[in-house]
C-alpha positions in Angstrom: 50.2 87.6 63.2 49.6 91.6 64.8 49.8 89.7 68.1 52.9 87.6 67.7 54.7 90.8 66.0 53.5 92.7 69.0 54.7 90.5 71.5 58.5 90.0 70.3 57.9 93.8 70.2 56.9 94.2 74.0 59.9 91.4 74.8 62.4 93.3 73.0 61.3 96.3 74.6 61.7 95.5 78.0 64.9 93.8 77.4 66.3 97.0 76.5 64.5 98.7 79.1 66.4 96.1 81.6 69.5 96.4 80.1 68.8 100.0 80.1 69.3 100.4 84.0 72.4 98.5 84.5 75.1 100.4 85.6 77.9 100.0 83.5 81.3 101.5 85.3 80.0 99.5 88.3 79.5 96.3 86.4 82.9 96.7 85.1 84.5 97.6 88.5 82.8 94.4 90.3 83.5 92.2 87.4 87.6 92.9 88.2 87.1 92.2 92.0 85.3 89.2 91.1 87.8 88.3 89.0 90.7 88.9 91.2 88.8 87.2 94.4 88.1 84.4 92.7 91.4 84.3 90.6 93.7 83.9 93.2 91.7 80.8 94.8 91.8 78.9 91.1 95.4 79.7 90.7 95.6 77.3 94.4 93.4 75.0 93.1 95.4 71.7 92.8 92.9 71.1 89.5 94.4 74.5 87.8 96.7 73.4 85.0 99.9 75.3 84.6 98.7 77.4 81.2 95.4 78.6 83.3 97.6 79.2 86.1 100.3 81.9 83.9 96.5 83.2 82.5 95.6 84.0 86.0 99.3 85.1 87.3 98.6 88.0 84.4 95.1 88.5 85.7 96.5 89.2 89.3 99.6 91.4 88.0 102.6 89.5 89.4 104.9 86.6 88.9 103.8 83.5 88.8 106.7 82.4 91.0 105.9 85.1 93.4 102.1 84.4 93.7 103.2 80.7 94.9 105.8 81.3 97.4 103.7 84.0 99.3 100.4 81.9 98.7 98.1 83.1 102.0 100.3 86.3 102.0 99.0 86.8 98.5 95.3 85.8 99.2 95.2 88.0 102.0 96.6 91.3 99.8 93.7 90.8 97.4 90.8 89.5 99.8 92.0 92.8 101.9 92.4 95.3 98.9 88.9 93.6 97.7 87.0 94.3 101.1 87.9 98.1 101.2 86.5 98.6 97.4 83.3 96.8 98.2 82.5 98.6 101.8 83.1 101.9 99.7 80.6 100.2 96.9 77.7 98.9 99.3 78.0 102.6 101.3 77.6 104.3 97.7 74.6 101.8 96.2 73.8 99.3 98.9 74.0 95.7 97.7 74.8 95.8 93.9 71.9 93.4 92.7 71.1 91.4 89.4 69.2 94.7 88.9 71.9 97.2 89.1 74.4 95.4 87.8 73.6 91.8 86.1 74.9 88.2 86.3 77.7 87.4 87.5 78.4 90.6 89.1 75.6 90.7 91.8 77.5 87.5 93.6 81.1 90.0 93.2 79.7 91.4 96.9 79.0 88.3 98.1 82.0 86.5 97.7 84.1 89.1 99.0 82.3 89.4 102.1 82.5 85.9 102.6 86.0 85.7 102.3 86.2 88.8 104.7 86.1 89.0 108.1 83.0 90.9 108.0 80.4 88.4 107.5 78.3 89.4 110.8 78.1 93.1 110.3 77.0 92.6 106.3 75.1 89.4 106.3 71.5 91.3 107.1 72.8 92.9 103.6 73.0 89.8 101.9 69.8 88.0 103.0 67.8 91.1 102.1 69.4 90.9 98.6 68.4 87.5 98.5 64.9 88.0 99.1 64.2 90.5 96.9 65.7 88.3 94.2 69.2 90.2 93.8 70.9 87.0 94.6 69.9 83.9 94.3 69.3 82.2 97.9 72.2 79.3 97.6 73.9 82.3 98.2 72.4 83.3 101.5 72.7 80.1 102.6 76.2 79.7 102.0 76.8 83.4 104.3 74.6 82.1 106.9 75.9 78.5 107.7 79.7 80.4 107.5 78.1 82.9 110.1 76.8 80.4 112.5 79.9 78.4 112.3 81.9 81.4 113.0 80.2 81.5 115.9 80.7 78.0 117.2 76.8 76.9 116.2 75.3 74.3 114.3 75.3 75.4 110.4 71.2 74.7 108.9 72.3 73.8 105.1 75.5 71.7 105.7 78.1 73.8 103.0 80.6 74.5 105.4 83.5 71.8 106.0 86.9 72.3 108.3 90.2 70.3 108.5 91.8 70.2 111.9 95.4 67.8 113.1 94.0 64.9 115.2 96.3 61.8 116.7 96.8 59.0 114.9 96.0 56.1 116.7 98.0 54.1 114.2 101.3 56.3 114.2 101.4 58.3 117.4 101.2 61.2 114.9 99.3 64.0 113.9 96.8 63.6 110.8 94.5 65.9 108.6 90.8 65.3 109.5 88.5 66.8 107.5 84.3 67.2 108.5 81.1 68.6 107.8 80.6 71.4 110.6 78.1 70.3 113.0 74.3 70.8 111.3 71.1 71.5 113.3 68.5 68.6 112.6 70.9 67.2 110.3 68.2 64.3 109.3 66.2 66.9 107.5 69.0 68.7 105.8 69.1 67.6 102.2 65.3 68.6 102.6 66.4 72.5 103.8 69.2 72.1 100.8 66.5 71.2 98.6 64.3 74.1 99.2 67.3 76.5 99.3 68.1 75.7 95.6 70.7 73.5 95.8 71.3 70.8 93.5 73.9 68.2 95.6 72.8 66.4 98.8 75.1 67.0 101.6 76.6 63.6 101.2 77.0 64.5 97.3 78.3 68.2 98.5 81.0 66.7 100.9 82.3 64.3 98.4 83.0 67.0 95.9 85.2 69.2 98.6 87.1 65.9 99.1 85.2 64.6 102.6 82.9 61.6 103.3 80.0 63.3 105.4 79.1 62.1 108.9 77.0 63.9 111.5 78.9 65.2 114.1 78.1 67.0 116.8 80.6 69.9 118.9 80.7 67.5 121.5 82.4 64.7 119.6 84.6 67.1 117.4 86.4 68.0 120.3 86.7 64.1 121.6 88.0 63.1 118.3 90.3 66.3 118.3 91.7 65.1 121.7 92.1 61.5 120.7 89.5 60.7 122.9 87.1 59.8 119.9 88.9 57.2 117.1 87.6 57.6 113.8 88.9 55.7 110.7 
């Protein structure tokens, strides 16, 4: 009984000796630009029911009306007030981790980054966070297949998916074409996705952003973008 009263002693303990060294004003700070980065990308979601979107229209501190008339306008204002705050956060504490700051907050960095233009010069931040366990690895993946396809390469995890106009063989028109970037050894994906932490295959992944997964290359994304390529 001495042994099980000690215990939930020593657990108790270091719970408040964890809780102990989070940062509070910093937690609070990243927990608004988490909010507001995140926020204005619900309020666009087509999912986000009218009530939610007045909720977040509040949130973001302008009209509703407003918010949807200047929609990329508006994402823009917040992603670019958003990226200042965090450079001036990472050059005061580095990457604000799950130690420093707690869950959710420690991915507040992340997505802001992601949504930046600023991925290459932090990304060495975010995959050391990851591996000490600041963030969980999903995450790194995520910043590195967006990296590579930034830079016209094959993505390794298969998150990242693109829409581009292509002819329609059908109607001598333009349609929407959405894809799965272009993945390096693609037949050993779900494998890498697997080990990364993810729970969806990229099949099951592409299906939820709204596109049926095939493995294209570069090469043939720029034949079906021509015409030269049909697809269904």
């Amino acid at each position: 009984m001495k042994t099980i009263l000690f215990l939930v002693t020593w657990l108790l303990a270091l719970n408040c000796f964890a809780q102990s060294q989070i940062n509070v004003k910093l937690k609070a700070r990243l927990d608004t630009i988490l909010q507001r980065d995140q926020g204005v990308r619900e309020f666009f979601d087509t999912e986000t029911k009218d009530k939610r979107k007045d909720t977040l229209a509040q949130l973001l501190g302008s009209p509703r009306d407003t918010i949807q008339k200047y929609q990329w306008i508006f994402i823009n204002k917040v992603d670019v007030a958003n990226i200042a705050k965090v450079e001036s956060i990472i050059a005061q504490y580095g990457y604000p981790g799950k130690t420093m700051v707690g869950e959710p907050e420690n991915t507040a960095v992340f997505y802001v980054i992601q949504h930046s233009n600023k991925i290459a010069k932090y990304y060495p931040l975010i995959e050391e966070a990851g591996k000490k366990g600041e963030l969980p690895f999903t995450y790194v993946a995520l910043m590195l297949d967006r990296k590579l396809m930034n830079e016209h390469k094959q993505q390794i995890y298969g998150t990242q998916i693109m829409s581009i106009m292509i002819p329609d063989a059908k109607t001598d028109k333009k349609r929407m074409f959405g894809f799965v970037v272009p993945i390096n050894d693609a037949a050993n994906v779900n494998q890498r996705r697997k080990e990364a932490g993810f729970d969806l295959t990229v099949e099951q992944n592409a299906k939820r952003l709204g596109t049926i997964y095939k493995p294209y290359t570069y090469e043939q994304i720029d034949e079906i973008k021509s015409g030269k390529l049909v697809v269904d």
